[in-house]
N, C-alpha and C positions, 0 to 999 in steps of 0.2 A: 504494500500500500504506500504509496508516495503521499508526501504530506509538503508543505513549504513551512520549512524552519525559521525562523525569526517572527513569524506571525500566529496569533489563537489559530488563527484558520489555517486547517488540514483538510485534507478528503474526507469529503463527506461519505456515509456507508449509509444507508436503512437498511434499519435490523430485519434484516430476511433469514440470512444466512447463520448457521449454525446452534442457534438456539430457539428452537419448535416446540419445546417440551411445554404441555399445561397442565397446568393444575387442576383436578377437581376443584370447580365451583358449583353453589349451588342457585346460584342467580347470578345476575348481571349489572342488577343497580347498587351503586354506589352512596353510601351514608356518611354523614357527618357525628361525629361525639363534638358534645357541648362541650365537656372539659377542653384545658389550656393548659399546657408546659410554659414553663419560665427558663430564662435563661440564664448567665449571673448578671447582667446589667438589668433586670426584673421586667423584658421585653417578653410578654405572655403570648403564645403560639398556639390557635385552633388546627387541627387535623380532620382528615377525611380518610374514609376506610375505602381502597379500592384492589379488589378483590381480595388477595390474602395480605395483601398491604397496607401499613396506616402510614400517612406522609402529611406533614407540617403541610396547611394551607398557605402558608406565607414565605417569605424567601428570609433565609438565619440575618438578622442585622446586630448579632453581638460583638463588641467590643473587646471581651475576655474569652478564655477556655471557661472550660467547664471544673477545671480546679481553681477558677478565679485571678489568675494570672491574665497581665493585658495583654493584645495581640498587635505588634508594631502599626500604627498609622502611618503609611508612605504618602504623602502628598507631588511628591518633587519626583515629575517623569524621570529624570537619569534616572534618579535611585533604586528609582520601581524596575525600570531596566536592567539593571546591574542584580538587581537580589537575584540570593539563590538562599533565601531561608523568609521565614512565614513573613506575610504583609497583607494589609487590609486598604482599604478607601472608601468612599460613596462614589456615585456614582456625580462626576465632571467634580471631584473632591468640594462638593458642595454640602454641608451637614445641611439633612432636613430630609433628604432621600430615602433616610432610614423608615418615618414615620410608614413606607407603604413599599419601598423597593428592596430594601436592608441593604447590605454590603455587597462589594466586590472584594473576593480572595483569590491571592493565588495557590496553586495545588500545594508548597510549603507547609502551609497554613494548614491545609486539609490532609495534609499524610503525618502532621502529630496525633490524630487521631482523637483530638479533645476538645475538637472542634461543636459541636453539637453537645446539647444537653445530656447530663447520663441521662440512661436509656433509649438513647437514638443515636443513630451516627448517619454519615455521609454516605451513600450508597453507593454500590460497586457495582461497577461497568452488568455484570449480569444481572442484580436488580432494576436497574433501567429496563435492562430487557424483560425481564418479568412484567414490568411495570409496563413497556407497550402490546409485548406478548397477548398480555390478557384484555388490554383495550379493542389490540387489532380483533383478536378472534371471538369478543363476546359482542359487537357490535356498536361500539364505538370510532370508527370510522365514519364520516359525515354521511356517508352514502348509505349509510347503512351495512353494507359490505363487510364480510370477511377475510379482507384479505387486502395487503397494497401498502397499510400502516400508514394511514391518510387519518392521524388520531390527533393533529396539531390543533383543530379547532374542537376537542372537546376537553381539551388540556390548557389551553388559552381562555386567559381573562377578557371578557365582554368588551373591555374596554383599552385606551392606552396604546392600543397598536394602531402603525400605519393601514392605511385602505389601499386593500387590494383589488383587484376584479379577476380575478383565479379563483374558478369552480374552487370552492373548498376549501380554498386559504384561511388561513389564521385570521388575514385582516378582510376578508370578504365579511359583510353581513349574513349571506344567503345561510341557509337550512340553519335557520334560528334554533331549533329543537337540542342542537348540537353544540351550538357554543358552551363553553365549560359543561360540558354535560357530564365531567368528573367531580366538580370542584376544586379540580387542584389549583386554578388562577394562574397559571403563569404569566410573568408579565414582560414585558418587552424592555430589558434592563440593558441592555449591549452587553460590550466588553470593554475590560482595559486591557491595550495591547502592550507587547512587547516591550512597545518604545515609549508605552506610560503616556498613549492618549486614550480616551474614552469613544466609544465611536458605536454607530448603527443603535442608540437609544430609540425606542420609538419603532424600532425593523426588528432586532433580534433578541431572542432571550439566549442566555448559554447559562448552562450548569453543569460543574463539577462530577464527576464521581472520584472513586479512591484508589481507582486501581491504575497503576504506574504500566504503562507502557515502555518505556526506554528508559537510560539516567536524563534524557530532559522533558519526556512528552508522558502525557495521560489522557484516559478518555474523558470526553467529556457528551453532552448531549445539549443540543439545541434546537428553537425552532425558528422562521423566517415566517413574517407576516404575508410571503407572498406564494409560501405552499404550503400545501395541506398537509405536509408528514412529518411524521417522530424522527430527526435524526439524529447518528451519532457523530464526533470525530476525535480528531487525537492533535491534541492542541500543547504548545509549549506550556511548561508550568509556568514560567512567571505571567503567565495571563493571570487577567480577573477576571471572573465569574461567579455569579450568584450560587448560594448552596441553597440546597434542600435536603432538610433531615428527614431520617428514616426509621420508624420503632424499632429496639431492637428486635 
């Protein structure tokens, strides 16, 4: 798989290939628990249950681990450049972005492992796939369909994202039925790149998983306001990207 180095963005994959295995389910719809997880800066976290999965509705905006240590603020592009150990920001390093987008991390950050609330951690590149696995195949794809992993708009926030006119898209209105029809809300946070600018807010969401691909790359998953599908790629770590936790 060829990927372009110095940039978040690598080849893109949908998850077709190599992991087909489902689960016994016994339904299809997806539920919300009223409870909320805290964080240590006391930023309190709704979840949704989808299939055997339960995932923070909101994108992690903590400041600390979870042993209550703080997690470097990089503001200053070089710097963010140059790290090769954990670093945080908001997103255009504006505070306020937290209140609804939370932070940008790079994978540092996310392979201490203490990133996330106890009881939850960052998900790993085959949990993602679980996690479209069972959208693709129980009929969450817009079209209704079984097949294709065209699951961006029932994974996507109603709102916030750019307009598309692509059958299906994230940012298309059409097949209302569909939009977030998980509750998971993703929302269209960009990234920080390489070179420590922030870019495509409003176009792209990206998010983390935990599993290391090379010494500089790891997967990660995102979606694009202007297609319909779950995808994944394998992006430098010092990118920033949104987390989303996952129950243990």
């Amino acid at each position: 798989m060829k990927t372009r180095f110095g940039s978040c963005l690598g080849t893109s994959v949908v998850m077709v290939l190599g992991l087909l295995l489902i689960l016994p389910i016994s339904c299809k719809k997806t539920g919300d628990n009223p409870d909320t997880v805290a964080d240590k800066d006391g930023n309190r976290y709704t979840w949704v249950t989808i299939g055997t999965q339960v995932w923070m509705k909101e994108n992690l905006k903590t400041t600390k681990y979870n042993d209550g240590t703080s997690i470097p603020l990089v503001t200053d592009d070089g710097a963010w450049s140059n790290l090769s150990a954990p670093g945080y920001c908001w997103n255009n390093n504006k505070k306020g972005f937290e209140s609804t987008d939370g932070a940008l991390y790079n994978w540092y950050t996310v392979n201490t492992g203490n990133l996330c609330p106890a009881g939850w951690h960052v998900p790993t590149n085959d949990e993602w796939t679980t996690l479209l696995n069972y959208l693709n195949f129980n009929g969450f794809n817009y079209d209704g369909s079984t097949s294709g992993w065209k699951v961006g708009k029932s994974l996507a926030a109603t709102d916030s994202w750019a307009l598309s006119s692509t059958p299906g898209a994230v940012g298309n209105t059409d097949y209302p039925g569909m939009r977030n029809a998980t509750g998971f809300t993703a929302l269209p946070d960009g990234y920080r790149d390489t070179d420590g600018t922030v870019k495509e807010i409003g176009n792209w969401g990206y998010w983390w998983s935990d599993t290391e691909k090379d010494a500089v790359r790891a997967w990660s998953r995102y979606l694009i306001y202007s297609s319909p599908l779950g995808l994944d790629d394998i992006s430098d770590k010092r990118c920033g990207f949104s987390v989303r936790c996952l129950r243990d």
